[in-house]
C-alpha positions as CSV (number, residue, x, y, z in Angstrom):
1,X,-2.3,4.6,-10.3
2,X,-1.7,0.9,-10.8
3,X,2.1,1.6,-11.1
4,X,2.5,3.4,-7.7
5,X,0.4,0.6,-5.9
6,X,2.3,-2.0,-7.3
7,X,5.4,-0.4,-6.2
8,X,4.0,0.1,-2.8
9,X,2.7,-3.1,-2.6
10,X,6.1,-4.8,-3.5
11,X,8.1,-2.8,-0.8
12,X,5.7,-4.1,1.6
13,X,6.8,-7.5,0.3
14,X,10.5,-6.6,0.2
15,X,11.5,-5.3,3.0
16,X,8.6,-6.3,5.6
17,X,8.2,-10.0,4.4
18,X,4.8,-9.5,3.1
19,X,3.0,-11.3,0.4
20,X,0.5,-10.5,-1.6
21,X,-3.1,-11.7,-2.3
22,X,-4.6,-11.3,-5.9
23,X,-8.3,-10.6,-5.9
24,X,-9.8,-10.6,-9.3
25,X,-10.1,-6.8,-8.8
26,X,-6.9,-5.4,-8.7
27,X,-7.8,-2.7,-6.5
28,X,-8.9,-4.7,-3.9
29,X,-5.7,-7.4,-4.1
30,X,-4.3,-7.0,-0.5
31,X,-0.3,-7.5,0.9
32,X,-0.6,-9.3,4.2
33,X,2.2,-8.1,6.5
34,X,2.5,-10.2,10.3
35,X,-1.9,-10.5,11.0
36,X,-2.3,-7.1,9.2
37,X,-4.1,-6.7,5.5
38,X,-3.1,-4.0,3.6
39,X,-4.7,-2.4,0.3
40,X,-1.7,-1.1,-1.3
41,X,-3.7,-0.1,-4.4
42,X,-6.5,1.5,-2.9
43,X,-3.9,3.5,-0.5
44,X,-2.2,5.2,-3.5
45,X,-5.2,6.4,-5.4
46,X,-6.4,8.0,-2.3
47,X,-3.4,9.8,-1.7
48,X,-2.4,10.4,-5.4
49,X,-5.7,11.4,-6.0
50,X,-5.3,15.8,-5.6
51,X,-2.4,17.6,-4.9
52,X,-3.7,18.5,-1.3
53,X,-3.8,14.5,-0.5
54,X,-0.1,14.5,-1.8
55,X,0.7,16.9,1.0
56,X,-1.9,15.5,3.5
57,X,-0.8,11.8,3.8
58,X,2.7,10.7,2.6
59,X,2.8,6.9,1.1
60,X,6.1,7.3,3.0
61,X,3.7,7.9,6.0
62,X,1.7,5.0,4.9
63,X,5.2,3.0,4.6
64,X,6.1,3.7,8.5
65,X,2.3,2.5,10.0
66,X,2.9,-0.4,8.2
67,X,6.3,-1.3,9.3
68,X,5.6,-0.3,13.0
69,X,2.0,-2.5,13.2
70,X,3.5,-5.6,11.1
């Protein structure tokens, strides 16, 4: 899962003008978009975590909410 928060995290970065802040756990490390906090690693372990979560809530999905509120 650290590979598909990463990613996440980095599109954030790219193309919303985010930037990140480490914490010394990595699942907790946050990218800051406009006064908004995300947890791009926590986000994809929850939806990675099953199959139905995969169908449930897109990180696409998550991409959008992010965009729209930064």
């Amino acid at each position: 899962m650290p590979a598909a928060g990463a990613y996440l995290g980095e599109i954030l970065v790219t193309h919303l003008g985010g930037r990140w802040v480490p914490r010394r756990d990595l699942a907790e490390s946050q990218v800051v978009v406009g006064s908004k906090a995300w947890l791009p690693f926590l986000r994809a372990r929850h939806r990675l975590h099953d199959r139905q979560s995969i169908l449930d809530h897109s990180l696409t999905q998550f991409y959008r909410v992010a965009a729209r509120e930064g």
